[in-house]
C-alpha positions as CSV (number, residue, x, y, z in Angstrom):
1,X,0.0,0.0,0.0
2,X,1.1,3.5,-0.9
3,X,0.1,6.1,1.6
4,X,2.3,9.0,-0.4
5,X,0.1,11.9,-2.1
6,X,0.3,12.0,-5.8
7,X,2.5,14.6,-7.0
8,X,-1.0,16.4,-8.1
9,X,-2.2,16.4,-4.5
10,X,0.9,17.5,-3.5
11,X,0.7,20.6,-5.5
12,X,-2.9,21.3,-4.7
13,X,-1.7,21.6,-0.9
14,X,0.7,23.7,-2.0
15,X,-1.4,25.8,-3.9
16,X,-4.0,26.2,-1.4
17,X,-1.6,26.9,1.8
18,X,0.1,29.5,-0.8
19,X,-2.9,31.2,-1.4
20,X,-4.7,31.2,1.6
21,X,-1.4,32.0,3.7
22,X,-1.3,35.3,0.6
23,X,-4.5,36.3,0.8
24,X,-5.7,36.3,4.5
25,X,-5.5,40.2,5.2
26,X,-3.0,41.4,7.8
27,X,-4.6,42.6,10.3
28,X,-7.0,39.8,10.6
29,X,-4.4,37.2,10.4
30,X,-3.0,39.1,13.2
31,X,-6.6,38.7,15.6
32,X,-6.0,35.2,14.8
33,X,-2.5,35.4,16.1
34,X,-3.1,36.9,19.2
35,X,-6.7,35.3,20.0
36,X,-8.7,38.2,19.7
37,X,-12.2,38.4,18.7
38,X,-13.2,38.8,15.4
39,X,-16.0,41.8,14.5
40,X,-18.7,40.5,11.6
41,X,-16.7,42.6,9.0
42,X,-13.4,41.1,9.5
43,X,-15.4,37.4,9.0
44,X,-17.3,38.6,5.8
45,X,-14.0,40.1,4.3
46,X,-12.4,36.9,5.0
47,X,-15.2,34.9,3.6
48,X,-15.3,36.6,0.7
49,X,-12.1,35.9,-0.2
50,X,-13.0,32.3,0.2
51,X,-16.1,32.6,-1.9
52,X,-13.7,34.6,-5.1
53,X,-11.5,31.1,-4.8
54,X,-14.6,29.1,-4.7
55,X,-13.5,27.4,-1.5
56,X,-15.8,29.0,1.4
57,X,-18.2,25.8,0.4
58,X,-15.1,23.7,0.9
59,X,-17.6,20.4,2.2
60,X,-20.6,21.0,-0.6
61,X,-20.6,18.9,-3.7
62,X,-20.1,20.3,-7.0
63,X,-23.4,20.2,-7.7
64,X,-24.5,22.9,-4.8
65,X,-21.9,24.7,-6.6
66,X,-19.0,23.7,-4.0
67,X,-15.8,22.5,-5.6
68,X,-16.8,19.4,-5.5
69,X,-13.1,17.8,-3.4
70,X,-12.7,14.3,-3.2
71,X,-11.6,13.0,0.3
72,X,-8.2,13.5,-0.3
73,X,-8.8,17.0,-1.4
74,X,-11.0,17.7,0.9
75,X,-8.3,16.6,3.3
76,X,-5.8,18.5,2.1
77,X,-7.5,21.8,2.0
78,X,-8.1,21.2,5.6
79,X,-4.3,20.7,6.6
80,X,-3.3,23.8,4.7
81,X,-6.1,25.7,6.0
82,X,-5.0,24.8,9.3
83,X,-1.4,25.7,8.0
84,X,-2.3,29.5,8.2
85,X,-3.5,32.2,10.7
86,X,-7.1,32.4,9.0
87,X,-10.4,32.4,10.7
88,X,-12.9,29.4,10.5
89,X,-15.6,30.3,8.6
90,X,-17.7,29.8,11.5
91,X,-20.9,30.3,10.1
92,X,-23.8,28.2,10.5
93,X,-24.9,28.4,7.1
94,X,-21.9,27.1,5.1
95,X,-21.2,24.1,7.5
96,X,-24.5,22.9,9.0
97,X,-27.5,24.4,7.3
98,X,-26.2,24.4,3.8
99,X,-25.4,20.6,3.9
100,X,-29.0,19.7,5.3
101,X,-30.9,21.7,2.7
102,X,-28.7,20.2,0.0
103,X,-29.3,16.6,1.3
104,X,-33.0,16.9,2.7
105,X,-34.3,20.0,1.4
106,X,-37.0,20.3,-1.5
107,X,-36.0,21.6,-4.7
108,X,-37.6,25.1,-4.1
109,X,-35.8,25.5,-0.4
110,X,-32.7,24.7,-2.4
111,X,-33.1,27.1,-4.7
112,X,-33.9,29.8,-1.9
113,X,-31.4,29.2,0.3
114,X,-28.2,27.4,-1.2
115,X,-27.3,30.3,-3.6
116,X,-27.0,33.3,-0.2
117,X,-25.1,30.5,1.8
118,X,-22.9,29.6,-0.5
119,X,-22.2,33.2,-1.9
120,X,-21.8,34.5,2.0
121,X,-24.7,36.7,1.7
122,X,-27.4,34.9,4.3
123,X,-25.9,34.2,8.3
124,X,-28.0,31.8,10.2
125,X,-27.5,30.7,13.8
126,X,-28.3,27.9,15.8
127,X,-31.1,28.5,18.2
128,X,-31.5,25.1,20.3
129,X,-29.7,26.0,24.2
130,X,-32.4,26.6,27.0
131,X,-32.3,27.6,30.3
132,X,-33.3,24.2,32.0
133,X,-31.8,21.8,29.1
134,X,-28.8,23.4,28.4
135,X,-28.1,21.8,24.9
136,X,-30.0,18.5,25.7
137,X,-32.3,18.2,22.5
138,X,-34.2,15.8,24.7
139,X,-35.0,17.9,27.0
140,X,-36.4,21.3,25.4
141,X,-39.7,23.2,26.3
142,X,-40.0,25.6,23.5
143,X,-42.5,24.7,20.7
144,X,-44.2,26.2,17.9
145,X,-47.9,26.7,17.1
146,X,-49.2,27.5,13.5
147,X,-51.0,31.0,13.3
148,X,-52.7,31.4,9.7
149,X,-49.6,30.7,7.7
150,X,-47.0,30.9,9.7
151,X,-45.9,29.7,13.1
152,X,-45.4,31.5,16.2
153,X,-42.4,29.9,18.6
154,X,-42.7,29.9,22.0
155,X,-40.0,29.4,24.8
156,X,-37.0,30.9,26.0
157,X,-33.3,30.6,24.3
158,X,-29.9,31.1,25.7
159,X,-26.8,31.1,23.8
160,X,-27.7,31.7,20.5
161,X,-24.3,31.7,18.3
162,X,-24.0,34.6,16.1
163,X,-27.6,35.3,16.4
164,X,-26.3,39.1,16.7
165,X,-25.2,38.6,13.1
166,X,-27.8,36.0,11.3
């Protein structure tokens, strides 16, 4: 058994810890660096940058318009990600949402929401944390009733990641 890279997976990692060690902008590599928090707008400037390469939906197929990475690739773009001082795009969108709309989802909630996620234009957040269950899914109160056409949730929500910026 051969466990070497091919000489073309070689160069992709290469190519992608180049690029992404190039093009991560100064001052936020330097947040990075030191720990610091990151505001939204040093996140969507990164992400951008990730979306011009094509590589901010680094998990999606090539059919949600992701690049489509075999294991290996996907592997390797991982290693050299984790090669730089770059942010995780840490959005719930790209890495969790995304992927269940493109597996589950109906055509028309495909067409809605794929295109903003994978272009960094729509934020979501995760909503599940209560008081009393913590992040036991088991164990949650809040429910929603249908009004008309919509629904109306009701319960209480602590922790809400990034909810200040979905």
């Amino acid at each position: 058994m051969d466990l070497a890279f091919s000489a073309g997976d070689q160069a992709f990692f290469a190519q992608v810890r180049d690029t992404l060690a190039r093009e991560v902008p100064p001052d936020i590599s330097a947040k990075v660096r030191r720990n610091e928090v990151l505001e939204r707008a040093d996140y969507l400037r990164w992400q951008d940058v990730l979306v011009r390469y094509g590589w901010f939906a680094a998990g999606w197929p090539a059919e949600y318009g992701g690049p489509g990475f075999s294991p290996t690739r996907r592997y390797l773009y991982e290693q050299a990600y984790g090669a730089t001082y770059a942010p995780p795009p840490v959005q719930f969108g790209i890495t969790m949402v995304g992927p269940i709309i493109f597996t589950y989802g109906t055509p028309a909630q495909k067409e809605r929401f794929l295109p903003d996620i994978r272009q960094n234009r729509a934020w979501w957040c995760q909503g599940y944390s209560e008081p009393q269950a913590g992040s036991d899914l088991a164990a949650l109160r809040s429910f929603a009733e249908r009004d008309g056409d919509s629904y109306v949730v009701n319960g209480q929500k602590i922790w809400t990641t990034w909810a200040q910026w979905a």
